[in-house]
ROSE-4610 file (N, C-alpha, C; in Angstrom, 1 decimal, always signed):
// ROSE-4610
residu = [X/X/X/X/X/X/X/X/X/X/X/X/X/X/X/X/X/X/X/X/X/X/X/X/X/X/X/X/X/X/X/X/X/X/X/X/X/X/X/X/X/X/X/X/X/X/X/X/X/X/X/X/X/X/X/X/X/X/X/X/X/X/X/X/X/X/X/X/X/X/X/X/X/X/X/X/X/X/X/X/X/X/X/X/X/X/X/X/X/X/X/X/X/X/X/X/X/X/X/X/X/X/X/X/X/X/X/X/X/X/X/X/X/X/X/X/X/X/X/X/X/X/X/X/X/X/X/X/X/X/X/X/X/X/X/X/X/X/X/X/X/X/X/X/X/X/X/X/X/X/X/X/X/X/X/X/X/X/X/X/X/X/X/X/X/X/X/X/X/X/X/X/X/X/X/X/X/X/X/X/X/X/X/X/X/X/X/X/X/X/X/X/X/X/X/X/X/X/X/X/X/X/X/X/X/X/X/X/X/X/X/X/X/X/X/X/X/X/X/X/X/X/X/X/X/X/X/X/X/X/X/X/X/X/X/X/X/X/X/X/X/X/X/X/X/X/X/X/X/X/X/X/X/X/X/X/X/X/X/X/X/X/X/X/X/X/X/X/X/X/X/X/X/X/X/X/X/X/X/X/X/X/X/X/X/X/X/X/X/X/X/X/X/X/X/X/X/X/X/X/X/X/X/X/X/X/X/X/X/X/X/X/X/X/X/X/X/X/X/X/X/X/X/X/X/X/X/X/X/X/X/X/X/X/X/X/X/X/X/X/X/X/X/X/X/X/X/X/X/X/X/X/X/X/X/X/X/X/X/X/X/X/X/X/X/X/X/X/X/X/X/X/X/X/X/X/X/X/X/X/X/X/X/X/X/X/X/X/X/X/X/X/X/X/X/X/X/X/X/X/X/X/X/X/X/X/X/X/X/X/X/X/X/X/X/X/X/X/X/X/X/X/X/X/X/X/X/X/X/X/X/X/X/X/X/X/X/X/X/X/X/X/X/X/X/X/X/X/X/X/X/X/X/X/X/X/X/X/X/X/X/X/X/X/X/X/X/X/X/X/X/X/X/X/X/X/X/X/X/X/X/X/X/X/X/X/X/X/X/X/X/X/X/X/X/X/X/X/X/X/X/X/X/X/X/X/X/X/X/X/X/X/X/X/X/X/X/X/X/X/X/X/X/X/X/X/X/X/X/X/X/X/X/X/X/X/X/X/X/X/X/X/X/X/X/X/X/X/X/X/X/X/X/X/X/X/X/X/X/X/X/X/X/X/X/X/X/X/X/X/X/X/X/X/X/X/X/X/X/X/X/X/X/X/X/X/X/X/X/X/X/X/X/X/X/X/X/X/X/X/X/X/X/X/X/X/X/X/X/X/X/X/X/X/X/X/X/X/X/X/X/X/X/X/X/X/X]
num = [1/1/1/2/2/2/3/3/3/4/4/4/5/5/5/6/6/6/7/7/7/8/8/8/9/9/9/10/10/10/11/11/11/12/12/12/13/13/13/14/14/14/15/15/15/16/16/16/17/17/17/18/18/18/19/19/19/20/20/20/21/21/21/22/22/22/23/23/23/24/24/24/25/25/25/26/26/26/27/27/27/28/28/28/29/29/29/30/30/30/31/31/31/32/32/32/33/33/33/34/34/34/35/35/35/36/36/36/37/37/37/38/38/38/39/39/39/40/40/40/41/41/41/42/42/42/43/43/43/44/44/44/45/45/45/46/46/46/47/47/47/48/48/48/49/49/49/50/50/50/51/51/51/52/52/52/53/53/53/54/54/54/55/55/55/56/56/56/57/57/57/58/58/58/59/59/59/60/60/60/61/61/61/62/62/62/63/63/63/64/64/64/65/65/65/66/66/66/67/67/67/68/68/68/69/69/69/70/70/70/71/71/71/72/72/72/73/73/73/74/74/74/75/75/75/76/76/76/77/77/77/78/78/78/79/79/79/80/80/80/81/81/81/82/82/82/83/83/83/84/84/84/85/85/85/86/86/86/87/87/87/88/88/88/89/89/89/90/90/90/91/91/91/92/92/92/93/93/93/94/94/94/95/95/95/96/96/96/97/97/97/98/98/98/99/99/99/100/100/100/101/101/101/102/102/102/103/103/103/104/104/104/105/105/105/106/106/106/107/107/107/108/108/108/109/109/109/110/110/110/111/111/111/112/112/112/113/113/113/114/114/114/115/115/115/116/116/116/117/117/117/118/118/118/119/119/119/120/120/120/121/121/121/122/122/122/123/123/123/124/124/124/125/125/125/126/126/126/127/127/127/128/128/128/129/129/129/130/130/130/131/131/131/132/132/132/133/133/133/134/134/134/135/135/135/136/136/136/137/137/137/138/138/138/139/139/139/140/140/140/141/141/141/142/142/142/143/143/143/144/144/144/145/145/145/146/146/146/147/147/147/148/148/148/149/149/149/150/150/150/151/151/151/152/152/152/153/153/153/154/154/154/155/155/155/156/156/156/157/157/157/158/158/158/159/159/159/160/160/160/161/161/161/162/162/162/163/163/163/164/164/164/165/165/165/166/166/166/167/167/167/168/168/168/169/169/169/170/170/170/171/171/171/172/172/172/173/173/173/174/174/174/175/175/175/176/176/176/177/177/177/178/178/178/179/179/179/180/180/180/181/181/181/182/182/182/183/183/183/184/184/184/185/185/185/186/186/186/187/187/187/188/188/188/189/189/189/190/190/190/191/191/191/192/192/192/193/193/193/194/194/194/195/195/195/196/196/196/197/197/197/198/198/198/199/199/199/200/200/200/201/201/201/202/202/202/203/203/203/204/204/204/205/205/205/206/206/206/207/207/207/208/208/208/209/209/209]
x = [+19.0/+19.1/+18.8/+18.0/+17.6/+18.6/+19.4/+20.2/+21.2/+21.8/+23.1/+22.7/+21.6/+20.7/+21.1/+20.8/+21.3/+22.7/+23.5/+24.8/+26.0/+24.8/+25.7/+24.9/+23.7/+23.1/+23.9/+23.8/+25.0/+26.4/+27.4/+28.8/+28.4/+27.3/+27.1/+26.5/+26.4/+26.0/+27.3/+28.0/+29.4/+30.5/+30.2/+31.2/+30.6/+29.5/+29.1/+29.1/+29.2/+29.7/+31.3/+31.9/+33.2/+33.4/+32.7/+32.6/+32.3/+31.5/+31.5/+32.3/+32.5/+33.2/+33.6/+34.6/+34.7/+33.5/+33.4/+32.3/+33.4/+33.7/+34.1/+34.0/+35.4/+35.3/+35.2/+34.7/+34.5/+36.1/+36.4/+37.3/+37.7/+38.6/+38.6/+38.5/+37.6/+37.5/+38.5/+38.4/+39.6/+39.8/+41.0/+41.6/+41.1/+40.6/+39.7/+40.8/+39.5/+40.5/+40.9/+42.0/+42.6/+41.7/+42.0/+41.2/+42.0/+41.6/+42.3/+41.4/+42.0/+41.8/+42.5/+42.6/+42.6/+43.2/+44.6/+45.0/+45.4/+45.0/+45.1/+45.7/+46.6/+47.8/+47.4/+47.9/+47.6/+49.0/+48.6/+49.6/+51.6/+52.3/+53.2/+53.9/+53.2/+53.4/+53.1/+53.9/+53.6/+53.7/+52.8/+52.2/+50.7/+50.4/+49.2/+48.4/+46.8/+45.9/+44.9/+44.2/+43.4/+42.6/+42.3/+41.3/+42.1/+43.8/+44.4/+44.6/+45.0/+45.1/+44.3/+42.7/+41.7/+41.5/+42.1/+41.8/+42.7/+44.7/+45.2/+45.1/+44.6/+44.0/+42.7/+41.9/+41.0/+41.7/+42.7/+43.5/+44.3/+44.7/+45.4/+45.0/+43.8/+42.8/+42.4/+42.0/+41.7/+42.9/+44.7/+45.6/+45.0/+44.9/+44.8/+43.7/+42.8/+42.1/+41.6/+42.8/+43.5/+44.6/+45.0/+45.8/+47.6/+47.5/+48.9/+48.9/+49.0/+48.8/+49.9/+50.0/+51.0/+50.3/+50.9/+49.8/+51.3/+50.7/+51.4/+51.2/+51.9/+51.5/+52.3/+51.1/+51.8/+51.6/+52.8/+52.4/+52.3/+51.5/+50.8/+51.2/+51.5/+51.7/+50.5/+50.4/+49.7/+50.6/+50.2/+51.1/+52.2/+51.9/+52.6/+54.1/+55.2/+56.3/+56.8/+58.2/+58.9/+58.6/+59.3/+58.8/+60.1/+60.6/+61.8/+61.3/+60.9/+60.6/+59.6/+58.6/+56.9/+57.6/+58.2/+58.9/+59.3/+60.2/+60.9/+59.4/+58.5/+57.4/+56.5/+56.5/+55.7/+55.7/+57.2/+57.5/+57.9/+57.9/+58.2/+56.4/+55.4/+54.2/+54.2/+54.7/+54.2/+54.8/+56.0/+57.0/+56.3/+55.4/+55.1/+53.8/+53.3/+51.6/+52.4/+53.1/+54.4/+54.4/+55.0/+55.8/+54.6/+52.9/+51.7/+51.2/+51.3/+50.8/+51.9/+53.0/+53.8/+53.5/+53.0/+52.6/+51.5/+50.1/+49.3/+49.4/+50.7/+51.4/+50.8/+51.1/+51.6/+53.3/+53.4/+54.9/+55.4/+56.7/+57.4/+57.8/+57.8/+58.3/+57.2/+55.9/+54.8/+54.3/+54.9/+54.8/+55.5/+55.2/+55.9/+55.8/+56.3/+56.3/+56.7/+55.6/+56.1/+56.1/+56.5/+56.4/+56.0/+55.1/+55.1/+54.9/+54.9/+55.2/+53.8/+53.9/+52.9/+51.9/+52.5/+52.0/+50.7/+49.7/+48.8/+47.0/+47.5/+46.6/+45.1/+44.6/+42.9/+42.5/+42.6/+41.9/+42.4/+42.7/+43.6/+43.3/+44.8/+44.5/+45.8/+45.6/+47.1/+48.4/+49.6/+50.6/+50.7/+51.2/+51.3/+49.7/+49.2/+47.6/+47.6/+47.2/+47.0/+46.0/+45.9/+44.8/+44.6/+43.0/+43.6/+43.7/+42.7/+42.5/+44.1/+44.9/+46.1/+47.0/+46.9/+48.0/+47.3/+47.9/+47.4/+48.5/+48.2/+48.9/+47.2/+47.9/+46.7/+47.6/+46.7/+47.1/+46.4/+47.1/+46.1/+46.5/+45.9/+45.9/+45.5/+46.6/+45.9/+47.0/+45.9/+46.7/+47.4/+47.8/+48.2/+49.7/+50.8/+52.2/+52.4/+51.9/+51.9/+49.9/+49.8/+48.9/+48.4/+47.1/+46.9/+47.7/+48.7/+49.2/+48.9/+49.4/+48.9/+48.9/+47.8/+48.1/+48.2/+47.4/+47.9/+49.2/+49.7/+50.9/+52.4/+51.7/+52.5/+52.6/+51.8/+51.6/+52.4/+52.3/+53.2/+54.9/+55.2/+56.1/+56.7/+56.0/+56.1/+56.7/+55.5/+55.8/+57.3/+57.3/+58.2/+59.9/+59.9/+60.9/+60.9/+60.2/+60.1/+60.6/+60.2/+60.5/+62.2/+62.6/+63.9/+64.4/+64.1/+65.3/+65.1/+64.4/+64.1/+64.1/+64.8/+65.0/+63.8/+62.8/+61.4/+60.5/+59.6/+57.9/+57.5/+57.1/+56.5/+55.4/+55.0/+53.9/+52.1/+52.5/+51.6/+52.0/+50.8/+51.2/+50.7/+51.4/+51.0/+51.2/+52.2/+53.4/+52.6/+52.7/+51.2/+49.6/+49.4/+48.4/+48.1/+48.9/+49.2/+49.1/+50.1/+50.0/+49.3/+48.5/+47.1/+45.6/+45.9/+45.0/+45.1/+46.7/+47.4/+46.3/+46.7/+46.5/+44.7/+43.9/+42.4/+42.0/+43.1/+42.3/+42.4/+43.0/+43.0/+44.2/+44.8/+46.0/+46.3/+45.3/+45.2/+45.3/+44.9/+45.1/+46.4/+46.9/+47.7/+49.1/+49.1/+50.5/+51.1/+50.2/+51.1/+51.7/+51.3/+51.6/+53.0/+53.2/+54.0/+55.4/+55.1/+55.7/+56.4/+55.8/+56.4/+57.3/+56.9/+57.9/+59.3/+59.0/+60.6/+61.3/+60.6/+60.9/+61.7/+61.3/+61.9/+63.4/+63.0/+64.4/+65.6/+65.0/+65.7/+66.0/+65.2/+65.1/+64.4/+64.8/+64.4/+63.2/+61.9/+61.0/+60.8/+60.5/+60.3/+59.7/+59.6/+59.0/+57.4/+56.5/+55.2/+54.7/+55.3/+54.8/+55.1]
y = [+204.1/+204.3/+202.9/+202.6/+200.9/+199.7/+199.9/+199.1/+199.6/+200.9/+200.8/+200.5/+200.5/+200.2/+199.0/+197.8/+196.4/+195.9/+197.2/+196.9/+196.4/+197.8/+198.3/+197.0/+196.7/+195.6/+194.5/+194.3/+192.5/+192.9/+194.2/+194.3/+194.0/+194.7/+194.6/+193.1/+192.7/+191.0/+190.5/+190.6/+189.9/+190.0/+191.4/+192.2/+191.6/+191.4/+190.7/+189.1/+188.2/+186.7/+186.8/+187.7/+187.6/+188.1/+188.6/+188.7/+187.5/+186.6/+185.4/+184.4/+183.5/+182.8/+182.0/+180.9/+180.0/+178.6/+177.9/+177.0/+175.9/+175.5/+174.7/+173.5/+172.9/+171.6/+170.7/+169.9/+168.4/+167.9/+168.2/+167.2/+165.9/+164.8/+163.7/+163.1/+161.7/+161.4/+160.7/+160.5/+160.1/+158.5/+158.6/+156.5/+155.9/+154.5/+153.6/+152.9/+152.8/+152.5/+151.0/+150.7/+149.7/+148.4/+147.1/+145.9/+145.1/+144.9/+144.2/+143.2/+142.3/+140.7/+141.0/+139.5/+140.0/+138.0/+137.6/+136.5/+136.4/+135.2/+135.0/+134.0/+133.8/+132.9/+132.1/+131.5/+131.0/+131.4/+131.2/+132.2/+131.7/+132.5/+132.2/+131.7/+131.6/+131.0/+131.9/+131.1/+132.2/+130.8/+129.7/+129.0/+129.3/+129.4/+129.0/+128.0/+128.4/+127.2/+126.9/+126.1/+126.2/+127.3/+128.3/+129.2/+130.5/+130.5/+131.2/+131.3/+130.6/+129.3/+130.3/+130.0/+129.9/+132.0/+132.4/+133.8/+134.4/+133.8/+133.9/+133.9/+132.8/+132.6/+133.3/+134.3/+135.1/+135.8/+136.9/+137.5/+138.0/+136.8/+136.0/+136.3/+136.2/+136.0/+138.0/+138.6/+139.8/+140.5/+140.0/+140.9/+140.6/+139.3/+139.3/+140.1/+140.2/+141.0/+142.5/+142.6/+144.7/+144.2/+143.4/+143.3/+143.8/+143.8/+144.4/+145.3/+145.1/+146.1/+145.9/+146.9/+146.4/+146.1/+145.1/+144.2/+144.7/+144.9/+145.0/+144.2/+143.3/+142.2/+143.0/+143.4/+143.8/+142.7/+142.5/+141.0/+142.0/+141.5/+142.2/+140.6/+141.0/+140.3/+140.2/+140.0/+140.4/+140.8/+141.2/+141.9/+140.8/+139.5/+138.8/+138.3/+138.5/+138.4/+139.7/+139.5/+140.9/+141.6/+142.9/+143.9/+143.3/+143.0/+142.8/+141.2/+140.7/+138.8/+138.9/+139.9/+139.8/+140.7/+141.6/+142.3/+141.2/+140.3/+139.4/+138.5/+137.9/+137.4/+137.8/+139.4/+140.0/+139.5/+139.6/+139.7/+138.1/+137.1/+136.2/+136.0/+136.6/+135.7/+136.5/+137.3/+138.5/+138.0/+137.1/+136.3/+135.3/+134.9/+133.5/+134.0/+134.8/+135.6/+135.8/+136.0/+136.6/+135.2/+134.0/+133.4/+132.5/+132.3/+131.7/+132.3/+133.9/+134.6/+134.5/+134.1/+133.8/+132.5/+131.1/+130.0/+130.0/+131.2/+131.6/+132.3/+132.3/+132.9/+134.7/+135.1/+136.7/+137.1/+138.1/+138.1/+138.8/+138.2/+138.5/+140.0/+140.3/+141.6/+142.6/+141.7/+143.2/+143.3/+142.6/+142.5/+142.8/+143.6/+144.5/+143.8/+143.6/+142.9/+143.7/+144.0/+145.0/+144.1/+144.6/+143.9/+144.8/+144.8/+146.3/+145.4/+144.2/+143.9/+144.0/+144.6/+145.3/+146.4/+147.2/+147.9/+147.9/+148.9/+148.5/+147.5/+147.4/+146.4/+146.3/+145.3/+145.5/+145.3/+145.3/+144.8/+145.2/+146.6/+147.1/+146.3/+145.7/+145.0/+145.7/+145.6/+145.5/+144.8/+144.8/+144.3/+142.5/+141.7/+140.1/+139.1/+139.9/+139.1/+138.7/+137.6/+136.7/+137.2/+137.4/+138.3/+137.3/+137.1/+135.8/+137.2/+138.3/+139.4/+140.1/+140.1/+141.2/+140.2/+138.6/+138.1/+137.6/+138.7/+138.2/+139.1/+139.3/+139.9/+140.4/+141.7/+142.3/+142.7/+141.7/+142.1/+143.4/+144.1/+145.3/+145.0/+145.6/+145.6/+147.1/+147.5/+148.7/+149.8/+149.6/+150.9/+149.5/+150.1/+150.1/+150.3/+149.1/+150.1/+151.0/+151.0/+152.1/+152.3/+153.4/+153.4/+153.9/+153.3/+153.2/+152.9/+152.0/+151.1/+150.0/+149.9/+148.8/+147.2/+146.6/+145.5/+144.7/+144.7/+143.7/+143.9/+145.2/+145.1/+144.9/+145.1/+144.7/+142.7/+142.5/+140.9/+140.3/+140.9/+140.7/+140.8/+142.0/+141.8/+140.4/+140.4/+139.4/+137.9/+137.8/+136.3/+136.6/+137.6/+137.9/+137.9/+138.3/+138.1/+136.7/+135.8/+134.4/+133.5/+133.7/+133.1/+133.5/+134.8/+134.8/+134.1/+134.1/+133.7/+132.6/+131.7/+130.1/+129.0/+128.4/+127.6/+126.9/+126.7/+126.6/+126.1/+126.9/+127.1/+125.7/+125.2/+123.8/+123.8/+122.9/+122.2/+122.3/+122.2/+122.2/+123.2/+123.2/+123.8/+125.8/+126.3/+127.4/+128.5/+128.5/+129.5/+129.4/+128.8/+128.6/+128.6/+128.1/+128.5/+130.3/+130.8/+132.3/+133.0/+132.6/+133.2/+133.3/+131.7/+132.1/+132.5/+133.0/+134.5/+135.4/+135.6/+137.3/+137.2/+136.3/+135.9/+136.4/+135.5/+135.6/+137.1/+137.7/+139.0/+139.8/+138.4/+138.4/+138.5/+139.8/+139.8/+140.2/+140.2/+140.4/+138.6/+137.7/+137.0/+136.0/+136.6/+136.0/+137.0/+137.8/+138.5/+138.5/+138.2/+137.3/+136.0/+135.5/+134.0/+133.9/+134.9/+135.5/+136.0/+136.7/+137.6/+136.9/+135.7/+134.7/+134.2/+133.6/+132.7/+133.5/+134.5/+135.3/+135.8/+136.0/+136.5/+135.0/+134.3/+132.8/+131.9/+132.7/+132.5/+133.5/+134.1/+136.1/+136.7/+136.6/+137.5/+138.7/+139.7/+141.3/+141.4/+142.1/+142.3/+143.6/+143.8/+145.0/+145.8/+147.3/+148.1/+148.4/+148.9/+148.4/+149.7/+150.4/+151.4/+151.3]
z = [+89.8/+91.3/+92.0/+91.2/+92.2/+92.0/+90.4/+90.3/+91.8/+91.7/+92.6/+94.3/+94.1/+95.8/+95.9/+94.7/+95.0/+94.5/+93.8/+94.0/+96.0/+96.5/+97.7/+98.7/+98.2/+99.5/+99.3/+97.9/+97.7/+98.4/+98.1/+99.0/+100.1/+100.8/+102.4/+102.9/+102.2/+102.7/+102.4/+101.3/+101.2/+102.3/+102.6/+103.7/+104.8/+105.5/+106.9/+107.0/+105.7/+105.5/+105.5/+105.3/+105.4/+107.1/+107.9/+109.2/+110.1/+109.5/+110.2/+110.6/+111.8/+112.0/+111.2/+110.9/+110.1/+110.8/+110.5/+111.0/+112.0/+113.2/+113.5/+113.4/+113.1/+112.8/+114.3/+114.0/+114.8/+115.2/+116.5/+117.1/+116.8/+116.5/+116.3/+117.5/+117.1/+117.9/+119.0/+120.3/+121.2/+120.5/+120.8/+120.6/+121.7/+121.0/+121.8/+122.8/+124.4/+125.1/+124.9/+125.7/+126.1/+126.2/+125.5/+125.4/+126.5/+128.0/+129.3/+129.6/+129.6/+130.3/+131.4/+132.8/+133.8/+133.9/+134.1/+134.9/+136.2/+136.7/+138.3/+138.7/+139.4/+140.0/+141.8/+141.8/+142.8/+144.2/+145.2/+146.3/+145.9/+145.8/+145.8/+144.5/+143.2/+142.2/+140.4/+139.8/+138.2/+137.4/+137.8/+137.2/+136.2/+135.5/+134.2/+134.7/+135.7/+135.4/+134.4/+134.2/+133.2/+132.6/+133.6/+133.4/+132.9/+133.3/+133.2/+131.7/+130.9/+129.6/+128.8/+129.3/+128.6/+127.9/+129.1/+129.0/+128.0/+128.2/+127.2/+126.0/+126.0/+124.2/+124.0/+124.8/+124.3/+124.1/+124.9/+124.6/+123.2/+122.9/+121.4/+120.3/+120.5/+119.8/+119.4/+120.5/+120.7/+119.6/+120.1/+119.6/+118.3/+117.4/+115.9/+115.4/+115.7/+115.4/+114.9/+116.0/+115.7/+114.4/+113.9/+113.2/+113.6/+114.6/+115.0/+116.3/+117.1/+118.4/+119.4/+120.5/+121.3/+122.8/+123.3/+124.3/+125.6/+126.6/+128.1/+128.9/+129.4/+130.1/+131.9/+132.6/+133.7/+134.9/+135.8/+136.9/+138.0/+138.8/+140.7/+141.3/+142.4/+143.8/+145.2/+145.8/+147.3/+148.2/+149.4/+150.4/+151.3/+151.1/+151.6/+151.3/+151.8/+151.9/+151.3/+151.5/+151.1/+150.0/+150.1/+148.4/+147.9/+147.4/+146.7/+146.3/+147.0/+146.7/+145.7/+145.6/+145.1/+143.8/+144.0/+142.7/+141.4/+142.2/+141.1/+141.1/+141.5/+141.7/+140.7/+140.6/+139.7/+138.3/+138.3/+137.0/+136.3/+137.0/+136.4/+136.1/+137.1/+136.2/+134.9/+134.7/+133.4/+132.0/+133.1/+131.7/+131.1/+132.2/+132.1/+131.2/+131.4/+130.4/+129.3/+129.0/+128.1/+126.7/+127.7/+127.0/+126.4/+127.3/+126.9/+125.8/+125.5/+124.3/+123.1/+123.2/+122.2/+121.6/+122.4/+122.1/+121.3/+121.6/+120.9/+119.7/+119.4/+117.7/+117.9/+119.3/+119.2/+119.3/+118.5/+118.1/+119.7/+119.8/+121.1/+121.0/+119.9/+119.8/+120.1/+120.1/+120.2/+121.8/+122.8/+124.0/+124.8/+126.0/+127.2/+128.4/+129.1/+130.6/+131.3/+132.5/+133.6/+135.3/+136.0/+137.2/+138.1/+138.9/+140.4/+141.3/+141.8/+142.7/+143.5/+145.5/+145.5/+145.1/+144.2/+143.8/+143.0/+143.3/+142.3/+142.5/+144.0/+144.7/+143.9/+143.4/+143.2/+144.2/+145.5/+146.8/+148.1/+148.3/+149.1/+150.6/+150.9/+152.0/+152.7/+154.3/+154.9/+154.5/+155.2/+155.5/+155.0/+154.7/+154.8/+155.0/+153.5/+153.6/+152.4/+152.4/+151.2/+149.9/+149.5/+148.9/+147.0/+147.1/+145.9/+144.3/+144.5/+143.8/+142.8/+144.5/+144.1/+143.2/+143.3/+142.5/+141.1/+140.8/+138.7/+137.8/+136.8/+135.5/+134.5/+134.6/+133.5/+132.5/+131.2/+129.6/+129.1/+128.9/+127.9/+126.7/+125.8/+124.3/+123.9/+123.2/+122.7/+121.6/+121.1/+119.5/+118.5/+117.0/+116.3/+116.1/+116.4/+116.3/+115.0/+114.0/+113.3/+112.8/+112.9/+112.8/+111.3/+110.6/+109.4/+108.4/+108.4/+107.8/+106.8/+105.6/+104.7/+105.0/+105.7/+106.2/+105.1/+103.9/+102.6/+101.8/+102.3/+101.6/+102.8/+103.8/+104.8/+104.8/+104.8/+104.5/+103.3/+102.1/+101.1/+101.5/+102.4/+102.6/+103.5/+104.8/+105.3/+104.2/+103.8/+102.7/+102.1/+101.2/+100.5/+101.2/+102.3/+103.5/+104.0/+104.1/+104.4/+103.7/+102.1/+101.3/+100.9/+101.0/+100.7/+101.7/+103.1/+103.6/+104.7/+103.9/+104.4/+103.3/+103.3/+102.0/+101.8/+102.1/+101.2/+102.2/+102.1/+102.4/+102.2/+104.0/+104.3/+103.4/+103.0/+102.2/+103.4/+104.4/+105.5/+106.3/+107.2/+108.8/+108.9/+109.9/+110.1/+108.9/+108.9/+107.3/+106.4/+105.7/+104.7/+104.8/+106.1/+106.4/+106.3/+107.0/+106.4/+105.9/+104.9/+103.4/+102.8/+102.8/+102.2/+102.5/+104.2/+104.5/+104.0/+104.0/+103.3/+102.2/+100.8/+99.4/+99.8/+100.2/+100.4/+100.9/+101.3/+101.8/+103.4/+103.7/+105.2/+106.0/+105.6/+106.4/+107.9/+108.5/+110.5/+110.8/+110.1/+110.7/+109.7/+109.1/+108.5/+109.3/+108.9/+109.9/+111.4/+112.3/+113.6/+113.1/+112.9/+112.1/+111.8/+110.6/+110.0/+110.5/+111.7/+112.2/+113.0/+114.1/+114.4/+114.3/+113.1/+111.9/+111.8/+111.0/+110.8/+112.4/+113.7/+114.7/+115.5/+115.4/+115.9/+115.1/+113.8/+112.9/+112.8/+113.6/+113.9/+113.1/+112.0/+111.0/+111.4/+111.3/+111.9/+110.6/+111.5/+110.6/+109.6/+108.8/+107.4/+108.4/+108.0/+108.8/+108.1/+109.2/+108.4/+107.5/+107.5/+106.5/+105.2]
């Protein structure tokens, strides 16, 4: 009798754990935001001053680090002169953040250039006001174009694409310098480098998966 007492209590605890919820899992976490720097132009111009320079190459610096990311270079205007003048205005400074972060050995291809013109104000002002705030270009940086991707075997590729199709790997300089970050371990800062190199020769790059 007492055995079948603890037959029916063990069903009845199996039968009420099979009633329980499953345990929820943990959300993933959200993607990290956006890494933005902030360039500033002087009235009327999409000249690079020193300070502007200096921010780029943190920038630069920032992209290698993600090992690959896509950077947005957006240009703003102030309210002064026409919307159609500050539009093309916009966007030549964006070209110009554009063409400084390419100098910094970021690949042209992982860069977006937008232009809004007025739009966008950090300093909401009236009509035809000089504003030193509203004339800049903000870089964002953010995400992985593919995400979790083999960056050492992505690096191999690189070299391996270089080497076919450049009749031989300088003895000095950046390219090698490269390779043998890939080789050491280090391929985030070996693959802009990289990517460069084959992008300026127009060699179309491997895909990174």
């Amino acid at each position: 009798m007492l055995k079948k007492f603890f037959v029916i209590a063990a069903a009845a605890f199996m039968i009420s754990a099979c009633d329980e919820p499953a345990p929820a899992t943990a959300p993933p976490p959200p993607p990290p935001a956006p890494q933005s720097f902030m360039v500033f132009f002087d009235w009327d111009s999409a000249k690079l001053n020193t300070q502007a320079s200096n921010v780029i190459s943190q920038a630069a610096t920032a992209y290698k680090s993600k090992g690959g990311a896509r950077i947005t270079a957006t240009g703003h205007t102030d309210t002064s002169g026409s919307e159609q003048y500050n539009m093309a205005l916009s966007l030549r400074r964006a070209n110009a953040v554009k063409d400084a972060l390419v100098k910094e050995g970021v690949p042209a291809t992982a860069i977006a250039v937008v232009g809004r013109g007025e739009q966008g104000l950090l300093v909401q002002t009236g009509p035809n006001v000089r504003e030193p705030q509203n004339r800049r270009v903000e870089i964002a940086i953010a995400g992985q174009m593919a995400a979790g991707y083999d960056q050492a075997a992505y690096c191999k590729k690189l070299m391996d694409l270089y080497r076919k199709t450049s009749t031989a790997v300088p003895a000095q300089g950046p390219v090698p310098e490269a390779m043998a970050e890939c080789v050491a371990g280090r391929p985030a800062n070996g693959i802009p480098v990289l990517e460069k190199a084959l992008t300026d020769s127009r060699v179309p790059l491997p895909p990174r998966t």
